[in-house]
Structure formats: structure tokens, C-alpha cells
C-alpha positions in Angstrom: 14.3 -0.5 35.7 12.7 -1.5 38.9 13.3 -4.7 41.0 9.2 -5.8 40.9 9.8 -8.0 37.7 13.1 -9.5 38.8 11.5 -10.8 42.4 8.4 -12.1 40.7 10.6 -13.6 38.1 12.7 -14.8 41.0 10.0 -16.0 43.2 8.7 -18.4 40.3 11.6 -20.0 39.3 12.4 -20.9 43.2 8.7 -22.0 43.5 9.2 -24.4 40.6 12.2 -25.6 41.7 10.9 -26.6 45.2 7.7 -28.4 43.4 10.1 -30.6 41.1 11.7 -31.5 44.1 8.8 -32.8 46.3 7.8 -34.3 43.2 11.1 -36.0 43.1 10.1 -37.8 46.5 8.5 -41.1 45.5 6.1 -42.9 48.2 7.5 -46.7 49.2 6.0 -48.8 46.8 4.8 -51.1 50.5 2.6 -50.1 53.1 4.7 -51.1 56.3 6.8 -49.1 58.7 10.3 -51.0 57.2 9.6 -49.5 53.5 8.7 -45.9 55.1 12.1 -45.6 57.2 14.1 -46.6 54.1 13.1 -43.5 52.8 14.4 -41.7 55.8 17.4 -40.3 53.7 15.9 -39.5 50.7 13.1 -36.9 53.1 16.6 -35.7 55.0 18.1 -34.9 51.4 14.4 -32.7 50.4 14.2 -31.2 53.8 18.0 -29.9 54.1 17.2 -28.4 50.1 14.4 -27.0 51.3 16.1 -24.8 53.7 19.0 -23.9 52.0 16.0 -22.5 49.2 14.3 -21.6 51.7 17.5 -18.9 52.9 17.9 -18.1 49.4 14.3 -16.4 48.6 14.4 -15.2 52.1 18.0 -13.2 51.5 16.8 -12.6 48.5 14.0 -11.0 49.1 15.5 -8.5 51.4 18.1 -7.8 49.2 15.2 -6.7 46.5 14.2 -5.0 49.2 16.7 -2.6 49.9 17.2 -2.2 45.9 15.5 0.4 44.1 16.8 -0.5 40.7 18.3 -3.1 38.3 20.3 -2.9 35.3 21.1 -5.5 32.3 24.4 -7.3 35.0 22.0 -7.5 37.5 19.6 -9.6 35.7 22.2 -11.7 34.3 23.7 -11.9 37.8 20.1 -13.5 39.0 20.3 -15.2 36.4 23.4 -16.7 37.0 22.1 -17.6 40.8 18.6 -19.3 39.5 20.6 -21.6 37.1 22.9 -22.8 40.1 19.7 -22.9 42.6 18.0 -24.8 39.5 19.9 -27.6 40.4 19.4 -28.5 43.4 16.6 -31.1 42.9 18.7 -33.0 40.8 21.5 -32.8 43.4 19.3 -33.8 46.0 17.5 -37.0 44.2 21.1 -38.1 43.5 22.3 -37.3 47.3 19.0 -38.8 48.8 19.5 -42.0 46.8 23.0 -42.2 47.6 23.8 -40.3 51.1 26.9 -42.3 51.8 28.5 -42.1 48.4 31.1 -39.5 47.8 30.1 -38.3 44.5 26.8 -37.0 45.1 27.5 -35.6 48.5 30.7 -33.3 46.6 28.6 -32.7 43.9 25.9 -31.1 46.1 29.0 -29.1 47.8 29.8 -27.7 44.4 25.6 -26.3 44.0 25.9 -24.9 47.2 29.4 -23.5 46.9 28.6 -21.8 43.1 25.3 -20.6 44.5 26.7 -18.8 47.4 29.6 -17.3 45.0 26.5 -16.1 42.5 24.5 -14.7 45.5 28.0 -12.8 46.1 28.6 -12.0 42.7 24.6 -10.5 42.9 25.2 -8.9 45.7 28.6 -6.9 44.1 26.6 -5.8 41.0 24.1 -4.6 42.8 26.7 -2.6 45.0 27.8 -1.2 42.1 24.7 -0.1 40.3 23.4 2.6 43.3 25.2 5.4 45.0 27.3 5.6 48.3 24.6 5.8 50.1 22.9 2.0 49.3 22.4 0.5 52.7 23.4 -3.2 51.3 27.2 -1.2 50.6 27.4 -1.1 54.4 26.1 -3.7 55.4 28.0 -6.2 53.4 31.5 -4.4 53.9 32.7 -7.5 56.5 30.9 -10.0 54.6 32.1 -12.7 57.4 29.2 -14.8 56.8 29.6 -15.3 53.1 33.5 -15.6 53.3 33.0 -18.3 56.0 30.0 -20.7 53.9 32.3 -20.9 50.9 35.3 -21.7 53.1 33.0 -24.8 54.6 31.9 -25.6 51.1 35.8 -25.8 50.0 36.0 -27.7 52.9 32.7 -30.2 52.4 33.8 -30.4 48.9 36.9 -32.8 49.6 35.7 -34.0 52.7 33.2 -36.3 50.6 35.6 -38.5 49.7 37.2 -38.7 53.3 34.0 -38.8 55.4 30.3 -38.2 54.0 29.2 -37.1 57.4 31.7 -34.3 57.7 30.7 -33.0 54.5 26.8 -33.5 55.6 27.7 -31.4 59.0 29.7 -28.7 57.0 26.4 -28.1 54.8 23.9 -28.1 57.8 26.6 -25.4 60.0 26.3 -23.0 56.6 22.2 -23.7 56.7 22.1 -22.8 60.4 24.5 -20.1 59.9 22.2 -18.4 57.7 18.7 -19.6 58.8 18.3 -16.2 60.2 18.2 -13.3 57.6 20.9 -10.1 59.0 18.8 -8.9 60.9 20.3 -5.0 59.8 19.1 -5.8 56.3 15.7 -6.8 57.6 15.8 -3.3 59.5 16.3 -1.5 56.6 14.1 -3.4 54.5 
């Protein structure tokens, strides 16, 4: 089967997720500059969800690239990634509203931490499913970056109930980390 379906499939389900999260964001019921900065957090909270989507169809997207087929474990394994990038908007209306609360800050850990392992998990079916020759087999042999984001996350997890902002700063180092697709899958792409 070929990859066209599962990246317009893909591509859909992250486009509806980003629109339920804008619509999430609620305008200050006043009109002066006091009401506008108290919503400060809650337009931090969109905007770091944003990107970390944002990296996901990217990656994604060269990762369809390099693919020239799919099999039954490799739609569930999308699947598997959608359902754990489906809930970001709810973890981000509940870490927007409550940015210095513990809960919702390890909570959005955990989304980001499943999500990278189901990105991994993708990425090791798809690995499977093509010959020696499948450039993502090479290029995903050191797999430093993905070892070192769900290290963070185990770290940001915990670190919610010691500090908020050192779980804040482990989930911006991961989104900066990866802001940049590999720039060998984007050659071979």
C-alpha cells in the first residue's frame, strides 16, 4: 500500500487538532491592556503546542517521504501517534489555565513523552517493513536525538512537582532540539 493516504490522513487529523486548540483560546471578556496580559500564559501554552505539532507534521512528513510503503502495523503505529498528538489541546487548555500547578505541567510531560515513544515506535515499524537499503535504517541507527527528548521528558515529568519552570525549560530544550528537521532525512527526501 502506498504512504499518499496515510499523510493525507495524517495531515487532517494534525490540522484539526491545531484548530480545536486556537479555538480553545478565549478572548478577555474586557477590553483593557490588564485583561489582555492575563492571558499571557494561556497564548505561551498554544504557542509552545504549536511547535511541538508543528515538529511533528514536519518529521513526519519527511519520514512519509523517504517511505514508499505501509503495511497494517504501520497504520496502527500512526495511529497510535495521532491519538497521543490528539491530546495536546486538552493538555494545553489545562496547562495554560494552570501554568504553575504541578499536575497539568506533568501531565503535558507525559503527551509529549508517549508521543515521542510512538513517533519511535513509527519509526521502528517502518524500519522493518523495507529492505536494507531504506535510507531512514541509516539514518536513525544513533538515534541521539530521540534517546535524549524522552530522557528530558522523564526528567520534566517529576520535575513538576519540584519546580514548574524546570519542567517548562525541559519541554522548550526538546522543541528547540528538534525545531530543525535532520537535515540528512531532508536530503534524501
Amino acid at each position: 500500500m502506498k504512504t499518499g493516504r496515510l499523510e493525507a490522513f495524517s495531515d487532517g487529523v494534525l490540522a484539526i487538532v491545531i484548530t480545536i486548540m486556537v479555538l480553545e483560546m478565549k478572548a478577555p471578556e474586557e477590553t483593557d491592556l490588564k485583561s489582555l496580559l492575563e492571558t499571557f500564559p494561556i497564548f505561551l501554552s498554544y504557542l509552545l503546542s504549536f511547535i511541538y505539532l508543528g515538529i511533528y507534521w514536519n518529521n513526519h512528513h519527511h519520514l512519509l517521504q523517504v517511505t514508499q510503503k505501509v503495511n497494517g502495523k504501520i497504520l496502527w503505529g500512526n495511529l497510535h501517534l495521532l491519538f497521543w498528538l490528539s491530546l495536546i489541546p486538552f493538555a494545553t487548555s489545562w496547562i495554560g489555565e494552570n501554568y504553575t500547578a504541578a499536575l497539568p505541567i506533568a501531565l503535558y510531560g507525559f503527551i509529549l513523552l508517549m508521543a515521542a515513544i510512538a513517533y519511535w515506535i513509527l519509526e521502528i515499524q517502518l524500519i522493518k517493513f523495507h529492505d536494507e537499503n531504506f535510507p531512514l535504517r541509516k539514518l536513525t541507527q544513533r538515534g541521539a536525538k530521540e534517546h535524549l527528548s524522552i530522557i528530558i521528558y522523564l526528567i520534566a515529568i517529576p520535575a513538576a512537582f519540584l519546580n514548574y519552570w524546570i519542567s517548562i525549560a525541559c519541554f522548550v530544550v526538546v522543541a528547540v532540539m528538534w525545531i530543525v528537521p535532520d537535515r540528512r532525512l531532508e536530503s534524501v527526501a
